[in-house]
C-alpha positions as CSV (number, residue, x, y, z in Angstrom):
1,X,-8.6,-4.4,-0.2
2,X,-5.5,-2.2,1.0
3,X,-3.4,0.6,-0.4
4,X,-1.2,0.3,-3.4
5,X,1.8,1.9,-3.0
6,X,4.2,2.7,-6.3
7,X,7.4,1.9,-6.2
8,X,8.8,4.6,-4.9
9,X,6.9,4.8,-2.5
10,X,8.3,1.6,-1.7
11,X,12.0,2.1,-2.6
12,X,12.5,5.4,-0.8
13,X,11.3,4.0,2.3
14,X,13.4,0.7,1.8
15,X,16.4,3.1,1.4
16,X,15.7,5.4,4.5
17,X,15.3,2.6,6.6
18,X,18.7,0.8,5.2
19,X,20.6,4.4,5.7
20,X,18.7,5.1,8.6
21,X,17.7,3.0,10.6
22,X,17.9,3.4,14.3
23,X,16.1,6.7,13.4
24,X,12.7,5.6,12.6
25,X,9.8,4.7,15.2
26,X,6.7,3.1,15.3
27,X,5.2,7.2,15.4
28,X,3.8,8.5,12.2
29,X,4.4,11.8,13.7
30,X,8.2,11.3,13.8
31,X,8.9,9.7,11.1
32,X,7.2,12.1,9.7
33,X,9.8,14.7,10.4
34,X,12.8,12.5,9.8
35,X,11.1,11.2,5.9
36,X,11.6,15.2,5.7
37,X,14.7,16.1,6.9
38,X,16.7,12.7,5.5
39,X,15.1,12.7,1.8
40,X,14.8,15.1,-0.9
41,X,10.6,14.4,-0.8
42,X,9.0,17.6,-2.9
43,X,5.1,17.8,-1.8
44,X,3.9,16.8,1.4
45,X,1.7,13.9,0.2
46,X,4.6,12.2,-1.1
47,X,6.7,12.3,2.6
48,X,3.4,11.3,4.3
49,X,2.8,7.9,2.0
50,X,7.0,7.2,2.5
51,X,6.2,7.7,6.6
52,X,3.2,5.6,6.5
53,X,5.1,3.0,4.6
54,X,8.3,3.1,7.3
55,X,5.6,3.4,10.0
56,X,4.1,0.0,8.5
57,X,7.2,-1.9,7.9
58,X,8.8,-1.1,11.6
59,X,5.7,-2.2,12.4
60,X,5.7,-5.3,10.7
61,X,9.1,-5.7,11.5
62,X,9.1,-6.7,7.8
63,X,12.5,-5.2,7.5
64,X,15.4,-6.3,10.2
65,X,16.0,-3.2,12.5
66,X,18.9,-4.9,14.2
């Protein structure tokens, strides 16, 4: 069993990576800081499940980084 994400979870991370993306890493910790400074993210649980979700799909090079 994994994590379910919601969809905006999944969205906001989508878009950051489309407007963004040479920015974002494979580091938590850094895309940490850049889910803060390049979105509007209210509570601090919220930015970390977006940054786990970027971290995951760089990862996964599910998303083309070219």
């Amino acid at each position: 069993m994994g994590n379910i994400r919601t969809s905006f979870v999944k969205r906001t991370a989508k878009e950051l990576i489309e407007t963004h993306r040479r920015k974002f890493t494979t580091d938590f910790a850094e895309n940490k800081k850049l889910v803060e400074q390049y979105s509007t993210v209210s509570t601090k649980h919220l930015r970390n499940k977006i940054a786990g979700y970027v971290t995951r799909l760089i990862k996964n090079n599910a998303i083309y980084q070219g």
